[in-house]
N, C-alpha and C positions, 0 to 999 in steps of 0.2 A: 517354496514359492508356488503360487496360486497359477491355475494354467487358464491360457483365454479363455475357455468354457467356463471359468470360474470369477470372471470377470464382475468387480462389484459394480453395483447400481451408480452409485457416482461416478463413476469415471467417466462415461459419457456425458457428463455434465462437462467436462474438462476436454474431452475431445473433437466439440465444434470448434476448437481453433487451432488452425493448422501448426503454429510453431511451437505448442505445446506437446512434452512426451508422457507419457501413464506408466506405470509399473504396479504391483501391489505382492502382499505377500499375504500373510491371513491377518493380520488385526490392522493396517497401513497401506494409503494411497499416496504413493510418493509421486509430484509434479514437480516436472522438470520445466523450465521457460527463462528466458533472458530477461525477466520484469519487467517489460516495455508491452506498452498495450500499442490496437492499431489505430488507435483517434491521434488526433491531436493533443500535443502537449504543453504545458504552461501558461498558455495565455490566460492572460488577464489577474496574474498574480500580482499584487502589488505591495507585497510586503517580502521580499526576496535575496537571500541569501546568496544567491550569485553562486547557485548551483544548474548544474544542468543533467538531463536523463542520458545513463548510459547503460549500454548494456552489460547484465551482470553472469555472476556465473552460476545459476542456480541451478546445477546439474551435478550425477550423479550422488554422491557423500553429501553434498548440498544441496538436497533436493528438497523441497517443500514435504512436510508430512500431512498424512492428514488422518483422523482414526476414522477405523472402518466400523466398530462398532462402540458410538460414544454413549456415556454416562452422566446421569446425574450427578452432581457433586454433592455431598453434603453440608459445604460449605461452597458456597459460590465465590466468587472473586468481582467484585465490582470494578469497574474499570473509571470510576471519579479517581481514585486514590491509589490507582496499580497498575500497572504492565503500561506507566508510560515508555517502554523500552522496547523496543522490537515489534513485529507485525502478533495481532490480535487473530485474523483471521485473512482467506487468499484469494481473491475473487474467482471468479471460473476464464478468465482472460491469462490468468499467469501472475498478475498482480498482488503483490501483495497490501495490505488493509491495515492501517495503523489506529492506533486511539484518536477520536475523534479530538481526547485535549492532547496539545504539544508537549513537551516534557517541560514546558515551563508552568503547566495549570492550564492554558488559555486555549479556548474553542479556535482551531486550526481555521474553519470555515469562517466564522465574525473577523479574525485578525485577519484578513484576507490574502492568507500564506496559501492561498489551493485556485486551481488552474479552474475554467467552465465545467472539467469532470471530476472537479473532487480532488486532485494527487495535486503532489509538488517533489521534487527530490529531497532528499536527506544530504548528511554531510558525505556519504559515500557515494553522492552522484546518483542516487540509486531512485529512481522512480517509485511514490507508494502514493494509493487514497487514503484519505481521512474521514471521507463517507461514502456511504455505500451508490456504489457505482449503477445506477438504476439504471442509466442507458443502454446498459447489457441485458435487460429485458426483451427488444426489440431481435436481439439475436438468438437468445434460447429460448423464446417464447412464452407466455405468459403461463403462469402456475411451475415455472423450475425455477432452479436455486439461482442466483444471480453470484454465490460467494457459499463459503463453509469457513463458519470457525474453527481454531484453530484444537478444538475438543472434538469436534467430526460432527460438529450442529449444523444444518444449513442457513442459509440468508433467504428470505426472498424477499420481493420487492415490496412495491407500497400499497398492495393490494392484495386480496387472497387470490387464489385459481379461477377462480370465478368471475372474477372483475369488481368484484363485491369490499364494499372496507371493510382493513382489518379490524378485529372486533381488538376487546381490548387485552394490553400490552405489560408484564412485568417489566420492574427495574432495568431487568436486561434487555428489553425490546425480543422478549421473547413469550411463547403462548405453548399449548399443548390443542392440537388438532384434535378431531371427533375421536379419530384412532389410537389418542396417547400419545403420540409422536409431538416430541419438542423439536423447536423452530424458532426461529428470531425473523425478525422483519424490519426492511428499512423504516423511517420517520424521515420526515423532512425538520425536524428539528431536533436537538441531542435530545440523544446520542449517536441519530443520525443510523447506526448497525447496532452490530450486537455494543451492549453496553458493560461488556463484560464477558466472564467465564460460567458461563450455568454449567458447563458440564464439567468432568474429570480432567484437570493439566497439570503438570507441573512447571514451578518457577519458581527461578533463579534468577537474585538480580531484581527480581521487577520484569525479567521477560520473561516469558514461555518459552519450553524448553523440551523438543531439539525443535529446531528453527534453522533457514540457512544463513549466513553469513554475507554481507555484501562486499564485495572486493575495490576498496577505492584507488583511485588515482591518482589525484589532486590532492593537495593538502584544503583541509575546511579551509573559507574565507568567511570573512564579515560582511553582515546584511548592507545593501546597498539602500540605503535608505532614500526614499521619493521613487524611484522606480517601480517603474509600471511592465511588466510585457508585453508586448503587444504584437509577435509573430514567432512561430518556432517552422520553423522546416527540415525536415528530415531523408536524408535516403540512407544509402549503403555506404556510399560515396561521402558524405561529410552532410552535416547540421549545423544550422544556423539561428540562434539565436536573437530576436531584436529586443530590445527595450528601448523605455521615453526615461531621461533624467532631467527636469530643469526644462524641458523643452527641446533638449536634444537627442539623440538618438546614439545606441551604443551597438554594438553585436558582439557573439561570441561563436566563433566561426569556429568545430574540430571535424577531424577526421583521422580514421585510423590508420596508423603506418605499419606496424603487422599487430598479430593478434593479442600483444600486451603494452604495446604501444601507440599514445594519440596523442597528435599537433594540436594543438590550440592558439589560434587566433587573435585576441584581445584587442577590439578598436572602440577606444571610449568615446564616449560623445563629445570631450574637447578635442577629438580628430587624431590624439596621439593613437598608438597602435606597437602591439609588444608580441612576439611569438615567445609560445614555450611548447617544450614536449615533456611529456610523461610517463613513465615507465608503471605498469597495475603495480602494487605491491601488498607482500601482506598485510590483512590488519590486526592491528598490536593488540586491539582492546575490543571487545564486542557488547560494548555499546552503540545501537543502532538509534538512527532517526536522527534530532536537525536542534540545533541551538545549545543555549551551556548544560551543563548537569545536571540530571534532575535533581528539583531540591526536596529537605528529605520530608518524610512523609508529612508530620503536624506545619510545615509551610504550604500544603498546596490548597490550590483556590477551589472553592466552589464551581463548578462550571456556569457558564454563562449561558441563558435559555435564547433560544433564536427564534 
């Protein structure tokens, strides 16, 4: 293990925010975080699963990895037709960064399954973006990484260091600087982040691989079809969910009873109202992220241009 004096260049990328922890060893930056950023969450999804963000356990053994010295691939991995399965890449918030398409094919952003910043939950309650979180600019300053793939590429935002457009972009929404050093960059249209794997990973499944695991609660439910959100609130203390269905209004009120245990709420908009509790448990199968299965390869869609 690496001693502070030995501290890589990234990791400070990772440590403007406070509830994130750093560790490394000589080729990995492991981050540790609860996948919850400090914005606001949900609103204005309206295509919605009737999931909501909880906090996960993305520490120690399941810590986020990240390489400390990444590589070209000699075969790349595009991400039209792969790794709809798991996080792509982890933003510098703690967050992790999914395929911009759902595992069903379809541009996450157009199907308006993603909140004002980009994220929505999965079926593990688990909070993730589906484009790159540019709002995080404003806090690590312009010219640093906003995100790092999950090959040890960074993200940055929609612009170079300079304030100046980016020049232009391979398949993967990635470039090579004056220095040789490769990089990916957000777009406002897909692929929205990296578009892919340019560098050295391995996968399993369709995911990347080691990755952490989300620990659910809840068993999935089905999409609430008409609904809108339209308020999240949050503290320590318990979270509140609102949406609009029909013209009425629903909430999903929890809060935690110890540390693997949460009440939930349930008052639907025709005024009935139902308590449950739930016990964390483990998960049986590690496929991650939100709706049916992916289907298999020669079925998936084209992406949609935005």
């Amino acid at each position: 293990m690496s001693t502070q004096n030995d501290e890589p260049a990234i990791a400070q990328h990772f440590k403007k925010f406070d509830d994130l922890k750093v560790r490394w060893d000589a080729n990995t930056l492991f981050v540790e975080s609860n996948g919850l950023p400090d914005h606001r969450m949900m609103v204005g999804i309206r295509s919605w699963q009737q999931q909501v963000p909880l906090p996960q356990p993305f520490t120690g053994s399941n810590a986020w990895q990240i390489p400390l010295h990444p590589k070209l691939a000699d075969k790349p991995i595009s991400a039209k037709d792969n790794l709809y399965r798991g996080a792509i890449a982890l933003a510098v918030n703690g967050v992790p960064i999914f395929n911009a398409l759902n595992n069903r094919g379809d541009d996450a952003f157009l199907a308006g399954e993603l909140d004002e910043f980009g994220g929505h939950c999965g079926r593990g309650d688990d909070y993730h973006y589906h484009v790159a979180p540019v709002h995080l600019e404003k806090i690590v300053g312009p010219g640093n990484p906003i995100a790092f793939a999950l090959d040890g590429f960074p993200i940055y935002g929609l612009t170079e260091a300079d304030g100046s457009p980016v020049g232009k972009l391979d398949e993967f929404n990635g470039q090579f600087d004056p220095q040789g050093r490769y990089h990916y960059h957000a777009t406002t249209t897909y692929p929205y982040i990296n578009g892919g794997m340019r560098g050295v990973v391995t996968v399993r499944g369709d995911q990347i691989e080691p990755q952490p695991r989300d620990s659910p609660l809840r068993p999935a439910l089905q999409p609430l079809r008409g609904a809108t959100i339209t308020d999240f609130k949050t503290s320590k203390e318990q979270s509140v969910l609102t949406y609009r269905l029909r013209g009425q209004t629903g909430t999903v009120t929890y809060s935690p009873v110890d540390s693997e245990t949460w009440k939930f709420i349930y008052k639907e908009p025709d005024g009935n109202t139902r308590t449950e509790t739930y016990k964390r448990r483990p998960r049986q199968d590690d496929r991650r992220g939100e709706g049916p299965p992916p289907p298999r390869p020669n079925d998936r869609r084209t992406p949609r241009r935005g």
